[in-house]
Kinemage of the C-alpha trace (Angstrom):
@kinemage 1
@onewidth
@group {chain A} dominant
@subgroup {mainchain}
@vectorlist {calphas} color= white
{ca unk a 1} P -5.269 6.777 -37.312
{ca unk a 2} L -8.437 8.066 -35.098
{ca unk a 3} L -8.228 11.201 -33.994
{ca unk a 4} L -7.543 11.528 -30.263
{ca unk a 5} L -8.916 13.856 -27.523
{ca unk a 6} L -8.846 13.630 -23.600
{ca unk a 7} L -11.240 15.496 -21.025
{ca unk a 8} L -9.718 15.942 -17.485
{ca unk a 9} L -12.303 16.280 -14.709
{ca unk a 10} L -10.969 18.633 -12.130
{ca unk a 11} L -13.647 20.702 -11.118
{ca unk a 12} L -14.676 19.274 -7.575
{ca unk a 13} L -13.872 21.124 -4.388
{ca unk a 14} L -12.905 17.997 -2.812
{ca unk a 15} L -14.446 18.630 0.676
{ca unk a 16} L -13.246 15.566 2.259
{ca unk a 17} L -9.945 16.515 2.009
{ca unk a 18} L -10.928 18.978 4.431
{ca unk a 19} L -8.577 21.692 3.267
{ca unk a 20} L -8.675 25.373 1.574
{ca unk a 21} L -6.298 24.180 -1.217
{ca unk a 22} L -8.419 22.620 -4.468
{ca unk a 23} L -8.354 18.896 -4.278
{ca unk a 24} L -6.479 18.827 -7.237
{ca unk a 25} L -3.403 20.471 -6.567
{ca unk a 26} L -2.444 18.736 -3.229
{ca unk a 27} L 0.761 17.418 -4.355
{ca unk a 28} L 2.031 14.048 -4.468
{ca unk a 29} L 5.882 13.850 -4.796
{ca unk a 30} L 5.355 17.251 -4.858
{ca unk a 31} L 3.825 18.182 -7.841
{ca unk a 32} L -0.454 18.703 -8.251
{ca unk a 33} L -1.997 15.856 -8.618
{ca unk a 34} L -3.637 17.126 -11.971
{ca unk a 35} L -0.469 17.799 -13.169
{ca unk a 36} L 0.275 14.811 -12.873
{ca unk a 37} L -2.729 13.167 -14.823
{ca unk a 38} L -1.986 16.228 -17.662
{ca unk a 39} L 1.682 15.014 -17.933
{ca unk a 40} L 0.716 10.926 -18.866
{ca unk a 41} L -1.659 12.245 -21.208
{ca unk a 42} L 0.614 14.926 -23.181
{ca unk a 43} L 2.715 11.401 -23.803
{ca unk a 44} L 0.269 10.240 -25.955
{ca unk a 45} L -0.849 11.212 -29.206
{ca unk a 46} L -3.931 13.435 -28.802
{ca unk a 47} L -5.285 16.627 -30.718
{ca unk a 48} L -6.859 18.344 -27.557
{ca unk a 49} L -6.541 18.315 -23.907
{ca unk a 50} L -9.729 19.603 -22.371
{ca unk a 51} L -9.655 20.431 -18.598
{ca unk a 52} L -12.843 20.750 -16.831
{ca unk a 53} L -12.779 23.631 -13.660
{ca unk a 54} L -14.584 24.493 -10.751
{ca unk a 55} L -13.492 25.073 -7.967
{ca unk a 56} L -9.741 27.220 -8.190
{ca unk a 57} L -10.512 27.018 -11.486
{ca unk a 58} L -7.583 29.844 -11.934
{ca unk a 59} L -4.812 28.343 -9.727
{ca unk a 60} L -5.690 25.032 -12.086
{ca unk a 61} L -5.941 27.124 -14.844
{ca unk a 62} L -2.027 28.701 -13.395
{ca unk a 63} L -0.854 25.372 -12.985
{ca unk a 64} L -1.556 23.430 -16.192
{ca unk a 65} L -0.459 26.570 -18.784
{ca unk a 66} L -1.143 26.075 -21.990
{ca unk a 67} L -0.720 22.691 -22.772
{ca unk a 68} L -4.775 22.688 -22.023
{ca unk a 69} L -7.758 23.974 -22.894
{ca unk a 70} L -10.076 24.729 -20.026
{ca unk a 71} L -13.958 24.938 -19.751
{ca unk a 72} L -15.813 26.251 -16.291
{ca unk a 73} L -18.232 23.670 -14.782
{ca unk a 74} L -20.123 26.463 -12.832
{ca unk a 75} L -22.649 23.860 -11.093
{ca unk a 76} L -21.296 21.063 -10.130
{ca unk a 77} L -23.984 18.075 -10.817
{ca unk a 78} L -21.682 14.945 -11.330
{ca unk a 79} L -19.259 13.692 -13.720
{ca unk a 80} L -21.593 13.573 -16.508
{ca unk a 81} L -22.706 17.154 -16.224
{ca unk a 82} L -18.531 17.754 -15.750
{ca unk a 83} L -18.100 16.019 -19.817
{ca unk a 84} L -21.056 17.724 -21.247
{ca unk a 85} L -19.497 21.123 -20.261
{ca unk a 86} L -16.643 20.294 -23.189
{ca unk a 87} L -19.123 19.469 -25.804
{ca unk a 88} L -17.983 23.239 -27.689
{ca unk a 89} L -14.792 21.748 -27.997
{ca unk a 90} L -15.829 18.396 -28.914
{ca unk a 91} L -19.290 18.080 -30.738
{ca unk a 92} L -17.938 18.481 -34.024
{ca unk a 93} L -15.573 16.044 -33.860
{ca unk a 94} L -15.078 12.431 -35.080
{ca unk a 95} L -12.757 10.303 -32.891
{ca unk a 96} L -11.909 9.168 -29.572
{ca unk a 97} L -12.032 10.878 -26.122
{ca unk a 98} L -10.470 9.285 -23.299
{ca unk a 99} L -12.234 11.150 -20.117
{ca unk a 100} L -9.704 11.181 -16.586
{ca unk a 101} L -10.381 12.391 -13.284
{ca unk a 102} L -7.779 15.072 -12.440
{ca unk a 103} L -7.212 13.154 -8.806
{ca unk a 104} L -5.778 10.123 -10.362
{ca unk a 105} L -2.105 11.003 -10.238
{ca unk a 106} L -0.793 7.608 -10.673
{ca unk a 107} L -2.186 6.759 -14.077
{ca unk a 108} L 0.601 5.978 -16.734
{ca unk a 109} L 0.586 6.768 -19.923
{ca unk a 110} L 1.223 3.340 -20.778
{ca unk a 111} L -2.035 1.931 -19.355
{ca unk a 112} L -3.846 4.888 -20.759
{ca unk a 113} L -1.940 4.069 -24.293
{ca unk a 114} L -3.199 -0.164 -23.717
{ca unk a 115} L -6.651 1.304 -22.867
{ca unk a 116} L -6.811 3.577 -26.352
{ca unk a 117} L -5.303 0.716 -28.265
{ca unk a 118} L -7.896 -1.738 -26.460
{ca unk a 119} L -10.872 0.429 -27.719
{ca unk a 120} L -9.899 0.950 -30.671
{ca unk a 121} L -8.806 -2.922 -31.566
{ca unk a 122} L -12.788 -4.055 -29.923
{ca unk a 123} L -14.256 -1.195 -31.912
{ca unk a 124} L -16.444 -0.343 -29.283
{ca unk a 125} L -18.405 2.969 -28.185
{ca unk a 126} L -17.538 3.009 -24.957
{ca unk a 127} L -14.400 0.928 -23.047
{ca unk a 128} L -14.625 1.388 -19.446
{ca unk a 129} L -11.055 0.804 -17.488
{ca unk a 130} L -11.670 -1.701 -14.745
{ca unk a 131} L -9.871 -3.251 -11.833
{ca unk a 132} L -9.945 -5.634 -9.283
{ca unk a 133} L -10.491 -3.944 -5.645
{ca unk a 134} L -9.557 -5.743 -2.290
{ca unk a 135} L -11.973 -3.282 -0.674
{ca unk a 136} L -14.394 -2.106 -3.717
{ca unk a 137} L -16.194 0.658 -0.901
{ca unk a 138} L -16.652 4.097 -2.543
{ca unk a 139} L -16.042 3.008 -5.937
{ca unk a 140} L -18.553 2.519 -8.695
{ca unk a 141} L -18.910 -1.792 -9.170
{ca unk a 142} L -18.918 -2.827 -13.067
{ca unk a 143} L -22.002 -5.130 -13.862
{ca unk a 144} L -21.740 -8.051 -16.322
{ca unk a 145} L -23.914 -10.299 -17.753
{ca unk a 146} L -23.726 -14.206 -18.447
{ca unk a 147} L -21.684 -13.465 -21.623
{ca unk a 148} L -19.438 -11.265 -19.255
{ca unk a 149} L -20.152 -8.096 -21.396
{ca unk a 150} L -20.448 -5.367 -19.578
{ca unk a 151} L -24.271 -4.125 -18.969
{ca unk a 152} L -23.956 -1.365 -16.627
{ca unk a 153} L -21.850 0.329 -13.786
{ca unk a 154} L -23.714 1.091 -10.401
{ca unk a 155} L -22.493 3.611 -8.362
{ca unk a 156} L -21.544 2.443 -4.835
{ca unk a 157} L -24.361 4.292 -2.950
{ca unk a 158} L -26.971 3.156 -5.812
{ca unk a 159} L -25.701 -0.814 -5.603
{ca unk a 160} L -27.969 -3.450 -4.172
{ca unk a 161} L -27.041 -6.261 -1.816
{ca unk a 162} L -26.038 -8.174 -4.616
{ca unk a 163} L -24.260 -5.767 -6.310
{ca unk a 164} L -21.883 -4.739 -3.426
{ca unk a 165} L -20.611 -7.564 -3.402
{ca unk a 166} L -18.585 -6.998 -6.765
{ca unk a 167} L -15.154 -6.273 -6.756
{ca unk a 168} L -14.336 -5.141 -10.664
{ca unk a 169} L -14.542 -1.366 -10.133
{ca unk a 170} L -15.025 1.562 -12.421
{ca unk a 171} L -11.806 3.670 -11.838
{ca unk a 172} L -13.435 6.395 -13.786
{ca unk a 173} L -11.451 6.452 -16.714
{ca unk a 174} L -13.301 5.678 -20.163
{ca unk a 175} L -12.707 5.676 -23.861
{ca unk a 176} L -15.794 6.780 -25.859
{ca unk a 177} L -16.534 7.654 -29.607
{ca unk a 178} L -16.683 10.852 -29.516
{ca unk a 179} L -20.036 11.344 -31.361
{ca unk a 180} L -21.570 8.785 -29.912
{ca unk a 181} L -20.019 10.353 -26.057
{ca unk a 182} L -22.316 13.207 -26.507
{ca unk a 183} L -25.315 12.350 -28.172
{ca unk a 184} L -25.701 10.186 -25.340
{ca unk a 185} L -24.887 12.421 -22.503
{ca unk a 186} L -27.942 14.480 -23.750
{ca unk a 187} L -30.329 11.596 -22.272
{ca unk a 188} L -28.731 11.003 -19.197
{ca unk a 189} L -31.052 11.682 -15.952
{ca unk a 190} L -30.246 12.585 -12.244
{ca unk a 191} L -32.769 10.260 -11.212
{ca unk a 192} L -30.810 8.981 -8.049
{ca unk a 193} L -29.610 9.283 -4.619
{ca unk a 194} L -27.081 12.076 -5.336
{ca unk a 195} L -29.525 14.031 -7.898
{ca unk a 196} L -26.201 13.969 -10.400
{ca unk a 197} L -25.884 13.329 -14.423
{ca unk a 198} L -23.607 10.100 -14.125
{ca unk a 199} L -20.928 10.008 -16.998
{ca unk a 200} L -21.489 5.723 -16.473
{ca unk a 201} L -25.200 6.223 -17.308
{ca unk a 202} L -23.799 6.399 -20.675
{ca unk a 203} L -22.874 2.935 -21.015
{ca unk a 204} L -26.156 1.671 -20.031
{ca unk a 205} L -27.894 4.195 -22.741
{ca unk a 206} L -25.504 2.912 -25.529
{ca unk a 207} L -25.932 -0.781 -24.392
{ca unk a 208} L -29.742 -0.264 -25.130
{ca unk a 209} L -28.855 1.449 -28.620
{ca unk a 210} L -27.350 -2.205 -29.090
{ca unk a 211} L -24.181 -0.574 -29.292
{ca unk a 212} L -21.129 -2.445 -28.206
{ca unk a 213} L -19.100 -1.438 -24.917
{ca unk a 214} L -16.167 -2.839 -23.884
{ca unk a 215} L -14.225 -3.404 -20.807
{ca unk a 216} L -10.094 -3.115 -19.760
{ca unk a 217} L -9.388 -4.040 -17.567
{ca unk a 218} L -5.810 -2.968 -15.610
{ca unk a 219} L -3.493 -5.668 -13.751
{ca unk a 220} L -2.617 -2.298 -11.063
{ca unk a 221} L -5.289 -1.527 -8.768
{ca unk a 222} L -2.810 0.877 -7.273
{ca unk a 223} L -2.055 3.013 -10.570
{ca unk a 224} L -5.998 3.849 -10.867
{ca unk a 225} L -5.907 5.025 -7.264
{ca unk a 226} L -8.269 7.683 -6.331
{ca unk a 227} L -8.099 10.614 -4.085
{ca unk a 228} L -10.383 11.397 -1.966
{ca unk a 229} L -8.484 12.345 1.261
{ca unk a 230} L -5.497 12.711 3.190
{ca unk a 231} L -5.126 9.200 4.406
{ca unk a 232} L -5.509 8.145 0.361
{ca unk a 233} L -3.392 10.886 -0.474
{ca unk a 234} L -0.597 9.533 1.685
{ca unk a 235} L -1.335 6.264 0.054
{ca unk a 236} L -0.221 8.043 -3.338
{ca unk a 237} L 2.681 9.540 -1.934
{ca unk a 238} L 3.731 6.052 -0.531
{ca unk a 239} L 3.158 3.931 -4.077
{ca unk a 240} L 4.550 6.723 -6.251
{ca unk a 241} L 7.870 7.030 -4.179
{ca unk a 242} L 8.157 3.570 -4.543
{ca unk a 243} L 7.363 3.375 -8.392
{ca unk a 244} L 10.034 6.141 -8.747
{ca unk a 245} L 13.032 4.602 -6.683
{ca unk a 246} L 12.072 0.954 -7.925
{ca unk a 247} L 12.680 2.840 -11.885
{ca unk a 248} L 16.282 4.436 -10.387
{ca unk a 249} L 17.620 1.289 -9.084
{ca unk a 250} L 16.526 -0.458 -12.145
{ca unk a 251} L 18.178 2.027 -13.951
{ca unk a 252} L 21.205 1.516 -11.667
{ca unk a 253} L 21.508 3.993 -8.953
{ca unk a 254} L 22.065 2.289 -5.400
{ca unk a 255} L 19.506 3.089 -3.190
{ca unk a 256} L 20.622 1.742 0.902
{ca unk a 257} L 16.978 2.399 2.240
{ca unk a 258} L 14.736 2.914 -0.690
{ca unk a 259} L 11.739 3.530 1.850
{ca unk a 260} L 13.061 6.267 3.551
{ca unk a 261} L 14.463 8.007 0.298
{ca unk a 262} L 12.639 10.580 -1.288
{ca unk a 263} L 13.348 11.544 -4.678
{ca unk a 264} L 10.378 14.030 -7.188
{ca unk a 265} L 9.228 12.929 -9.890
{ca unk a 266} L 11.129 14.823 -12.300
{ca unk a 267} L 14.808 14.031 -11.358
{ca unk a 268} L 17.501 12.234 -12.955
{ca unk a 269} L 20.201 9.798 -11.596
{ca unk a 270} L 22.973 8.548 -13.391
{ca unk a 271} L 23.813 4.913 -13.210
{ca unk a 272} L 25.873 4.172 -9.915
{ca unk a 273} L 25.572 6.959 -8.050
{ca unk a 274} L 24.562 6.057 -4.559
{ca unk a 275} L 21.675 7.641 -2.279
{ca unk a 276} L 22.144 7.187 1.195
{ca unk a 277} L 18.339 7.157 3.773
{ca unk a 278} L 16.969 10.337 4.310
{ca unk a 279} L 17.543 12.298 1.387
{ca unk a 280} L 14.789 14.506 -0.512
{ca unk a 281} L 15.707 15.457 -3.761
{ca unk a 282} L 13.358 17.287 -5.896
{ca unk a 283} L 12.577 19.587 -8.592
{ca unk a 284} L 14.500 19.533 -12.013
{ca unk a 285} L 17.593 17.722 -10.309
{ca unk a 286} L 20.165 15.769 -12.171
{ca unk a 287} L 22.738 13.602 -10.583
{ca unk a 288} L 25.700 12.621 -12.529
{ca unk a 289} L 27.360 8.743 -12.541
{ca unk a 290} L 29.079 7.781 -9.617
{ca unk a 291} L 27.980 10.874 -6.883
{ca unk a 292} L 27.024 9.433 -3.697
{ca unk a 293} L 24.321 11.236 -1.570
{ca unk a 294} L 23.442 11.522 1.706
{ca unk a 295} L 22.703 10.604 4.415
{ca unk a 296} L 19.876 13.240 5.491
{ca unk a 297} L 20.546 15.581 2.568
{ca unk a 298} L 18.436 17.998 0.613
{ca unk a 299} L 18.795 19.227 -3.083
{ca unk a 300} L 16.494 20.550 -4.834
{ca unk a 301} L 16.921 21.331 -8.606
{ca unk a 302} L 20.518 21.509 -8.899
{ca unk a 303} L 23.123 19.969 -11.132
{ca unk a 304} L 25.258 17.344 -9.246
{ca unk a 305} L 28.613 16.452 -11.179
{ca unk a 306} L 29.945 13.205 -11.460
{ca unk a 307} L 32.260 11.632 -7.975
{ca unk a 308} L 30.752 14.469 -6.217
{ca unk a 309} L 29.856 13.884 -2.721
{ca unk a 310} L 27.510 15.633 -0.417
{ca unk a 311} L 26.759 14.772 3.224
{ca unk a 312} L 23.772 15.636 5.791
{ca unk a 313} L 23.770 19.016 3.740
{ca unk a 314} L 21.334 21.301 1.958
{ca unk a 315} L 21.738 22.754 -1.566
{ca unk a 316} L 19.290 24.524 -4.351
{ca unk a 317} L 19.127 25.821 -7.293
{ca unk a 318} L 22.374 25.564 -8.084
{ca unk a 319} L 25.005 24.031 -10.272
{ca unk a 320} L 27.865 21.733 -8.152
{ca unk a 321} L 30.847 20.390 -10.372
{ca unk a 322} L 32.645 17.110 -10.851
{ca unk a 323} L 34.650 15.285 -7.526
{ca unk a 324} L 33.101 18.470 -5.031
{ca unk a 325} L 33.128 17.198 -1.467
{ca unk a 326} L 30.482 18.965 0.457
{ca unk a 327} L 29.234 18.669 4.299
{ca unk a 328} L 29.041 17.857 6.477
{ca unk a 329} L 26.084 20.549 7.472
{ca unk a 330} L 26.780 22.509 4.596
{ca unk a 331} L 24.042 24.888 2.887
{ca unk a 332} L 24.275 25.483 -0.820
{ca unk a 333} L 21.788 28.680 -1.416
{ca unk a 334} L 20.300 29.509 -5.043
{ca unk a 335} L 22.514 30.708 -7.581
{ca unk a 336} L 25.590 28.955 -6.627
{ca unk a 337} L 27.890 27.891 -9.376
{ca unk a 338} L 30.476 25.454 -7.391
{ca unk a 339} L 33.143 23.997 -9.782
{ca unk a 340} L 35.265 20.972 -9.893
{ca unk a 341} L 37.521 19.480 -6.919
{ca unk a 342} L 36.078 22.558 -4.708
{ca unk a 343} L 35.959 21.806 -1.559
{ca unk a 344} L 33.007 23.269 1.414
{ca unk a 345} L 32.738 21.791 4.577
{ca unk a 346} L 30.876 21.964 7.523
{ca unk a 347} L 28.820 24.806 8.376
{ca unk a 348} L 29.397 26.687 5.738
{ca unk a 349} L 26.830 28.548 3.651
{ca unk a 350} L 27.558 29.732 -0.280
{ca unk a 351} L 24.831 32.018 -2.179
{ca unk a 352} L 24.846 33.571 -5.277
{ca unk a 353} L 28.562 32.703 -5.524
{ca unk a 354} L 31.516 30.722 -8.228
{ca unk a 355} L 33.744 29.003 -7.121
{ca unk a 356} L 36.403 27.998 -9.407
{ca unk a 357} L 38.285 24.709 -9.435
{ca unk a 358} L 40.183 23.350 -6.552
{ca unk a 359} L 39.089 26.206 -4.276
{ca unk a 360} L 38.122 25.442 -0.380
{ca unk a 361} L 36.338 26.835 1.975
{ca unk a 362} L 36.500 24.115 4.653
{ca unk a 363} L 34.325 25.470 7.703
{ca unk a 364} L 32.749 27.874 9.304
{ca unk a 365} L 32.215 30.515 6.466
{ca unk a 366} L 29.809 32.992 4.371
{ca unk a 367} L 30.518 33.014 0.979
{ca unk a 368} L 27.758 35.498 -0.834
{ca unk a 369} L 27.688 37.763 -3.370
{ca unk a 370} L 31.478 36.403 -4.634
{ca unk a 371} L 33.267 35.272 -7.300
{ca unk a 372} L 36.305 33.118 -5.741
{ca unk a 373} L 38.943 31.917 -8.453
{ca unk a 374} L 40.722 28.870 -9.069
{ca unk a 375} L 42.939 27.351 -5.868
{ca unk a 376} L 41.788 29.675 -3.537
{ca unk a 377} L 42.074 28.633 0.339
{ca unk a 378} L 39.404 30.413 2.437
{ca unk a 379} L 40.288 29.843 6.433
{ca unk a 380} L 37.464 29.274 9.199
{ca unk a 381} L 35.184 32.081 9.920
{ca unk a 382} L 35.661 33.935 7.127
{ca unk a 383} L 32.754 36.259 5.681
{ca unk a 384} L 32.092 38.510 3.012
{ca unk a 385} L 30.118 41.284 3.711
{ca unk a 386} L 28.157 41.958 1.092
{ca unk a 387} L 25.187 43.707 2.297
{ca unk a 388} L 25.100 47.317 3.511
{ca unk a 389} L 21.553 47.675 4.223
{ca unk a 390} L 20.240 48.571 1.178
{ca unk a 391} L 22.443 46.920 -1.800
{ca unk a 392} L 24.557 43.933 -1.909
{ca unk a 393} L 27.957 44.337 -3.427
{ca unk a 394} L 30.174 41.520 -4.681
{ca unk a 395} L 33.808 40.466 -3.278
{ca unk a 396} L 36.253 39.045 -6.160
{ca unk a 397} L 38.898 36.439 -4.629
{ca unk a 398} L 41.629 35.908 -7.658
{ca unk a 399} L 43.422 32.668 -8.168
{ca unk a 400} L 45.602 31.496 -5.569
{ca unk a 401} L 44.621 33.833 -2.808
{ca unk a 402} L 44.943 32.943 0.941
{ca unk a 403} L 41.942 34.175 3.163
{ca unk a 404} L 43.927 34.004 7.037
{ca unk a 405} L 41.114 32.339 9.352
{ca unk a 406} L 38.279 35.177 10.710
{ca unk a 407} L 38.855 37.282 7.820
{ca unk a 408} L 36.027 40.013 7.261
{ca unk a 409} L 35.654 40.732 3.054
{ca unk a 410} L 33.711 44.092 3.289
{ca unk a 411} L 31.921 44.120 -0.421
{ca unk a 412} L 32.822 45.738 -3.093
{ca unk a 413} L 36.638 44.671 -2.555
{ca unk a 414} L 39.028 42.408 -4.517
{ca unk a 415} L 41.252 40.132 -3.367
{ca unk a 416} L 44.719 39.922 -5.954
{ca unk a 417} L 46.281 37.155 -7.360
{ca unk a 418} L 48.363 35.121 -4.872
{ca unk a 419} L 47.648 37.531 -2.174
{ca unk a 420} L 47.366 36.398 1.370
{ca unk a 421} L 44.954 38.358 3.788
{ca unk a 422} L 46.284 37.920 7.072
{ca unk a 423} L 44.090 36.264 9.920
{ca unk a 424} L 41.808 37.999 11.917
{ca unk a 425} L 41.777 41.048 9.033
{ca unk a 426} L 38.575 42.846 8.316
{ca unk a 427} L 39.446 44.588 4.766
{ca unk a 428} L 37.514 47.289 2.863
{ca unk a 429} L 40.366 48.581 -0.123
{ca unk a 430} L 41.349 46.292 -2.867
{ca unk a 431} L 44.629 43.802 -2.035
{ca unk a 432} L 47.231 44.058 -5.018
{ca unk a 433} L 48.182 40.840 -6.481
{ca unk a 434} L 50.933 38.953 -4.173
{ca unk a 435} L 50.578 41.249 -1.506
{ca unk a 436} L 49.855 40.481 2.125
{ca unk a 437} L 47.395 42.560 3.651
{ca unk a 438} L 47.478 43.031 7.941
{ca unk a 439} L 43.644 44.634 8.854
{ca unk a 440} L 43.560 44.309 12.555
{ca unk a 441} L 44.624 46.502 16.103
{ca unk a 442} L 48.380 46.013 17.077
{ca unk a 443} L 48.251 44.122 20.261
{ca unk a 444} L 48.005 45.620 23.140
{ca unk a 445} L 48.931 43.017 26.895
{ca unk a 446} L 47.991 44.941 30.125
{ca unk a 447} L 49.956 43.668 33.065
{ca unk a 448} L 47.962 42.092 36.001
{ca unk a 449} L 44.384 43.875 34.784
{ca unk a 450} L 42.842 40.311 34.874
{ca unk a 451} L 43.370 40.642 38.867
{ca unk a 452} L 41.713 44.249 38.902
{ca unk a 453} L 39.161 43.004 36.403
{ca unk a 454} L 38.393 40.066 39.168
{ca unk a 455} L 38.341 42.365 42.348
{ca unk a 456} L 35.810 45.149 40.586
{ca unk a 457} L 33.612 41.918 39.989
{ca unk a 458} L 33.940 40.985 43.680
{ca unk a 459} L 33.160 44.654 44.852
């Protein structure tokens, strides 16, 4: 099999994004748009990734790792100036490279796979992928001749009357051989309006060395989308949330308003599990079978058991067990470990806590800094105070406790097996196992001082 190799283009500044973060890491779905374009392309079968920076070349450099090599366009003088720059990776090598602009997130590896496969079937020195444009303006138009072989590509700001008019694009993704890539690239000119080495001059110097290019040309002008801007940028966000949810509820997962559900790139939903409108879920989430979601909920990279359900709620980096009812207004902080048949309800907050199965804390609480046991009942307003201004210090609530309602757990303290903690308490000393434990004033009933209370207001 050919050898395979891939060049990203990500060195431009990307002014017309009008921004101070490098065109190539605005997200989309969240995650860089490069990273993106490197993702599809680790998919295939390729010997070297080659990433051409400018511009924040070290947050690109921060972003892709290692699954890249990375060469510094230091001037930068167009696309084909951009390719020549990874000729000491490259020159020595017999092959293919496939070249990619880093702001083309939503590329699939599948039509880069069909656009390898293409080249490689036509034999061809260059194949150029291609696509039909509603509104070609901006985009480099693909010249044919009678034979409809390709001849040339003409940038948009070079094109003619005639030419204009054309609406097969270059997207600006190509398959060359690689010998033939850079031998060529050595006699392309900046003789034009921008004063730039054009990577497409390429095809026109090969076509004149009789050699035969190729064309691909892709049935998604959407997927070879460009980005240029923020309104185009949106445009990506918009047709990659769609791809994603249309692959989830093909998958199986019910989706009530799939246009006003959010859901990154990287998560997984089990097959009926249910996602109600305004939800974001993101980062390295999975959802288990049969968890409904929503509505307006946030979770972002957390484990989500299977029947669980959480409602209008918040909840990260964390790990939530099987049939868990959470929410309303619940907020799930990182490091939570929330097992089976718990129950948290509405405005309470848990971080950097377990709780163990069949536990509830149904409103009103803090939970931090704990480790609750198995069928533990914590009442409304109950805290732990874990913090004393310079350390936190963790509360341990044994199986089968009872936590009486506005209950103050002052950290480091344990809570015994089958104790009860009476309301109203504020405790600092360990409670033995079975015990009940009364923290709180005796009270105290003043006759008739609401009356004085009233007339020292008046006076």
């Amino acid at each position: 099999m050919t050898k395979r190799y891939a060049v990203v283009l990500a060195a431009g500044q990307g002014t017309r994004m009008k921004s101070k973060l490098y065109k190539v890491l605005h997200p989309v779905m969240g995650k860089p748009m490069v990273q993106h374009v490197v993702n599809q392309l680790t998919k295939l079968k390729l010997e070297n990734v080659i990433t051409i920076v400018g511009f924040g070349a070290e947050k690109v450099k921060e972003q892709l790792g290692d699954v890249s090599n990375f060469v510094i366009q230091e001037e930068q003088l167009g696309t084909g100036h951009a390719v020549m720059q990874a000729e000491e990776f490259l020159k020595d090598k017999e092959g293919t490279t496939i070249v990619v602009c880093g702001d083309t997130p939503l590329l699939t590896s599948q039509t880069l796979e069909a656009l390898l496969s293409h080249h490689d079937k036509e034999g061809a020195k260059v194949t150029v992928l291609t696509a039909k444009a509603s509104d070609p303006t901006g985009y480099g138009r693909v010249i044919r001749n009678k034979y409809n072989d390709v001849e040339r590509i003409v940038e948009h700001k070079d094109a003619n009357e005639s030419e204009i008019t054309i609406d097969e694009i270059n997207t600006g993704t190509y398959c060359f051989d690689n010998q033939s890539l850079f031998k060529a690239l050595k006699q392309v000119s900046n003789n034009n309006s921008q004063g730039e080495y054009y990577l497409p001059d390429v095809i026109q110097i090969l076509k004149k060395s009789n050699e035969k290019i190729s064309a691909f040309q892709t049935k998604s002008f959407d997927e070879t989308l460009g980005v240029n801007d923020r309104v185009a940028l949106a445009q990506a966000e918009k047709l990659m949330k769609k791809r994603i949810n249309e692959d989830h509820m093909r998958n199986g997962v019910t989706l009530i308003d799939p246009d006003n559900s959010y859901i990154g790139p990287d998560v997984i939903i089990k097959q009926d599990a249910i996602i109600y409108p305004g939800c974001f879920i993101d980062g390295n989430t999975i959802i288990e079978s049969d968890a409904v979601i929503g509505p307006n909920t946030e979770i972002r990279s957390c484990e989500v058991g299977e029947n669980t359900t959480i409602r209008q709620s918040v909840a990260i980096d964390s790990k939530i067990g099987k049939r868990v009812q959470i929410g309303p207004f619940a907020h799930i902080r990182p490091q939570a470990d929330i097992g089976d048949e718990v129950k948290i309800g509405n405005f309470v907050e848990i971080k950097k806590a377990t709780l163990d199965k069949n536990s509830k804390v149904s409103h009103l609480s803090y939970i931090g800094d704990a480790e609750v046991g198995k069928g533990v009942n914590i009442g409304c307003g109950t805290i732990t105070v874990n913090y004393d201004g310079k350390n936190k210090h963790l509360t341990k609530i044994e199986d089968d406790a009872f936590i009486g309602c506005n209950s103050n757990l002052i950290a480091p303290v344990t809570i015994g097996k089958g104790s009860y903690v009476a309301a109203g308490s504020t405790i600092n000393k360990n409670v033995p196992a079975d015990a009940l434990s009364i923290a709180r004033v005796r009270q105290t009933n003043k006759e008739d001082y609401g009356k004085k209370l009233k007339k020292m207001q008046k006076d």
